[in-house]
N, C-alpha and C positions, 0 to 999 in steps of 0.2 A: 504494500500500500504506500504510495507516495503521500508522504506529507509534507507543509512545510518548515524545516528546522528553523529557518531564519526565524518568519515570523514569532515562533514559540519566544524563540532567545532575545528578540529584539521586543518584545512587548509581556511577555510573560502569561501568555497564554493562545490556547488553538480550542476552535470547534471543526469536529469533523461529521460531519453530513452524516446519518442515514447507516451509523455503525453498527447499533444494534440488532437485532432480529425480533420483529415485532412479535414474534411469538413468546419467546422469552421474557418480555415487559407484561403481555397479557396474563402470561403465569402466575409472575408475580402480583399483579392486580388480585386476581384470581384466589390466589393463599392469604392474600392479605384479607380479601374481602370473609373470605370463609373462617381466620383465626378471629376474626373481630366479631362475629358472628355465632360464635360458640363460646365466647366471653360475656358477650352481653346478653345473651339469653340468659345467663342464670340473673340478670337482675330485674329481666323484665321479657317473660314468655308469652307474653299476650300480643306483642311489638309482631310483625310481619315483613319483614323487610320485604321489598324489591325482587326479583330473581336477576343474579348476577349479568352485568354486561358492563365493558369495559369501562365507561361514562360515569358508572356509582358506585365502583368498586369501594369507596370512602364513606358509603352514606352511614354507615352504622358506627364509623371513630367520629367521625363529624357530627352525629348524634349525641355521641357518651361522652364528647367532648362540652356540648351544651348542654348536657344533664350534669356536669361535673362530675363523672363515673371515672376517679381518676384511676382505678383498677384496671379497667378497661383500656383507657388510654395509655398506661405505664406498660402495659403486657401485650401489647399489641408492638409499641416502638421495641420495646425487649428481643421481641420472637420475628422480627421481620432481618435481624442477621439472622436467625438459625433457618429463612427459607433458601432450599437449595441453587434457586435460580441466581441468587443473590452471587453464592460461591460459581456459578456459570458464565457471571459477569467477571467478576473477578479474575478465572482463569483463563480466559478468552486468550489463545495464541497472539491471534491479532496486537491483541494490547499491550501484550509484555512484547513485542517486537517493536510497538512505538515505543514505549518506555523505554528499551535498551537505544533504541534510537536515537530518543529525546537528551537522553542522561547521558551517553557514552558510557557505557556502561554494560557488561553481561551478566552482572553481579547484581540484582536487582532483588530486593525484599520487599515484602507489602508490612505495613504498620499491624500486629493484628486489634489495637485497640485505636486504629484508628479509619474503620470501615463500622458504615452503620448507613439507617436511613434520619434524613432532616424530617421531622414533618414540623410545617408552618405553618399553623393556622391563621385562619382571618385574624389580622388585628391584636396580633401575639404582639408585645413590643420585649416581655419580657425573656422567651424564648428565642428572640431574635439575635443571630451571630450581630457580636459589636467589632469595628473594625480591628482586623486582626493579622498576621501570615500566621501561614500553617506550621513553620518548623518551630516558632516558639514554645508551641502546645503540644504537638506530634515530634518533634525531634525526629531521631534516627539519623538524619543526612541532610543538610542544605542542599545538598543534590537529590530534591525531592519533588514530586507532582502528585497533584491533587486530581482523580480522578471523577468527576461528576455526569450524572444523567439524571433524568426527569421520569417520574411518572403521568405524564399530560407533556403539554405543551405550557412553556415558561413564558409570563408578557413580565413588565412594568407589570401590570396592575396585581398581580399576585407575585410577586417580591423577586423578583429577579436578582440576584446576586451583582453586587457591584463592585467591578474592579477598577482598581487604581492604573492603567496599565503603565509598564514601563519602570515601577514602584521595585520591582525585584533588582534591580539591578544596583541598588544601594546596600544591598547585602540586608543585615540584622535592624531593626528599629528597635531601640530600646522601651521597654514596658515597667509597667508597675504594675503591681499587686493593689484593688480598690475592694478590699471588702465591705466596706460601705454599703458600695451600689448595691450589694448581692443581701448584706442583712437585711435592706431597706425592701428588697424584692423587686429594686430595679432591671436584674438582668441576673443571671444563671453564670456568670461568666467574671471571673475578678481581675482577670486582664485587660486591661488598655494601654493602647499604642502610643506612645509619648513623641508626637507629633504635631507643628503648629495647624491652623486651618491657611495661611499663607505657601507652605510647605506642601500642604497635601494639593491645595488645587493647579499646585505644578501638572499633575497629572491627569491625563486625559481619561474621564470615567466608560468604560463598558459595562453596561447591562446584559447580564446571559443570559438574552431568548435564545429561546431554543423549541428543537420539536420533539417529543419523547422518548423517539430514537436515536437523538443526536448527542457525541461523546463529547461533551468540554475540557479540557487539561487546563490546569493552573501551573505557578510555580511555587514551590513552597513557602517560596520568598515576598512574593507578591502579593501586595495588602489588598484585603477585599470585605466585606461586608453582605450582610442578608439585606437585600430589601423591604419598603415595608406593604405586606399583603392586603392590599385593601380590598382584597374580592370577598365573596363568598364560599371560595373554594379552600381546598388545602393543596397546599404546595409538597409534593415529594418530592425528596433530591436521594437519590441514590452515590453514599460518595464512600471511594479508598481510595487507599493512598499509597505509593509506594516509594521507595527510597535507593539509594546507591551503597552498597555495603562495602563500597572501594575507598569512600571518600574518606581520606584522613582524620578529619573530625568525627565522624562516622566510630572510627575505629579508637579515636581517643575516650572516646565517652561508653566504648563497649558495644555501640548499637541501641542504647535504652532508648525506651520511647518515650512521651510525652508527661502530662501532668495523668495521664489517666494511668500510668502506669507506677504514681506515686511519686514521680520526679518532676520537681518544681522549679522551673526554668531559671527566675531571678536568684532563687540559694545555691545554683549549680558553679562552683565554681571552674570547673575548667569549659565552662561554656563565656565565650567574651563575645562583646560586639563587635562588629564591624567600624 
C-alpha cells in the first residue's frame, strides 16, 4: 500500500481512505449492541429495544446512559476490548506494514494498556480528552503512532478530534499535574499541556472527519484534543497505539508504558524534555 511518508512526518498525521473492511466494523456494532443488551435487561425487562441494524447499534448505552445506569455504561466500555474484532483490527498485516513504514522500524510493539474504545457522549465536557500528546501518558517510545477509527462517520458537530498539526515536531511539551480540575469533576484527566494560547495558535488546526472505514495515524508527539459533541449521537473512536522498541529512550526506560501502567510521567526521572 503506498502511503504518504512525507506528509505523516511533515504535519504529524495521515488518513487513509477506505482501510477497513466494513464487515469487520458491523461486527463490532453488532457485539456491542448485543453486550449492552444483556446488561441492561437485568435492570429493566419490560424495555424492547429495536432489532439490530447498523444505525442503532448504541440505542441501548445511549439509553443507560440517560437513565444514569452507570453499571451499564462502565461494562459495556470495559468489554468492548475483550470483543474479538477489536484484536482483528489491531492485527491487521496491513497496518503493522505502515507502522514499520511510518516509524522505520521492524521492531514495532502495541501499548497493551493503551488500546481501548472512546465513547463520547452528547455534551460530555467532563469525559472529554483535554489537550494533550500521547507519549506523555502512553510512553513506550517517542517513536510512537496513535492508531484511530470510527464507528459512524466523524463531523465537527459530534466532536471530531482536533489537531495541532505540525505541533510534533517540537519534541516533548512540558505538563503539570492539576488535580484540582479532577477533584472538582472538571475533567477525568490531571494532565495539562503547559502551553501559551499565542504558542498554540502557531499551529494550523485539523479536525478528523472521517468515514467509519477510514484509518487516521497521529504522532505521538502531536498535541490534539477531543472535540466538543454537540449532537445527539455518541461518538466511537476505536484507538491503539503502537511504539518502536529500537528507540533508545524506549530502551532506557525499559519499555514501561504510561500512567495506566502506574508510571507517572512528571516523577519519572530519567524521562526529560525536549
Amino acid at each position: 500500500m503506498n502511503i504518504n511518508k512525507k506528509f505523516f512526518h511533515d504535519n504529524g498525521y495521515l488518513i487513509v481512505k477506505n482501510f477497513y473492511d466494513k464487515k469487520i466494523i458491523y461486527q463490532i456494532k453488532k457485539d456491542i449492541y448485543e453486550i449492552s443488551w444483556e446488561i441492561y435487561k437485568k435492570f429493566n425487562q419490560s424495555f424492547k429495544p429495536k432489532k439490530f441494524w447498523a444505525d442503532n447499534f448504541d440505542e441501548i448505552v445511549l439509553r443507560a446512559k440517560k437513565e444514569n445506569i452507570k453499571e451499564v455504561t462502565s461494562a459495556v466500555y470495559d468489554s468492548c476490548k475483550k470483543i474479538t474484532g477489536f484484536y482483528k483490527l489491531m492485527g491487521d498485516r496491513k497496518l503493522h506494514n505502515i507502522a514499520e513504514e511510518l516509524m522505520g522500524s521492524k521492531r514495532i510493539g502495541i501499548l497493551p494498556k493503551g488500546f481501548g474504545m472512546r465513547i463520547d457522549y452528547p455534551n460530555d465536557e467532563y469525559y472529554k480528552a483535554r489537550l494533550h500528546q500521547d507519549y506523555t501518558s502512553q510512553l513506550g517510545s517517542p517513536n510512537g503512532i496513535v492508531f484511530y477509527t470510527s464507528l459512524g462517520n466523524v463531523t465537527k458537530k459530534n466532536g471530531a478530534v482536533v489537531l495541532y498539526t505540525k505541533s510534533h515536531t517540537k519534541g516533548i511539551f512540558k505538563t503539570k499535574i492539576d488535580l484540582a480540575s479532577v477533584h472538582n469533576k472538571k475533567t477525568y484527566d490531571p494532565y495539562t499541556i503547559q502551553i501559551s494560547k499565542n504558542e498554540l495558535q502557531k499551529y494550523k488546526i485539523k479536525h478528523l472527519v472521517l468515514k467509519e472505514t477510514d484509518l487516521a495515524l497521529f504522532h505521538f508527539m502531536l498535541l490534539h484534543k477531543s472535540g466538543t459533541n454537540t449532537s445527539n449521537k455518541i461518538r466511537w473512536s476505536i484507538v491503539h497505539r503502537m511504539f518502536d522498541f529500537s528507540h533508545k529512550q524506549a530502551i532506557s526506560q525499559n519499555y514501561i508504558g504510561g500512567q495506566n501502567e502506574g508510571n507517572i510521567f512528571n516523577k519519572n526521572k530519567h524521562l526529560k524534555y525536549s
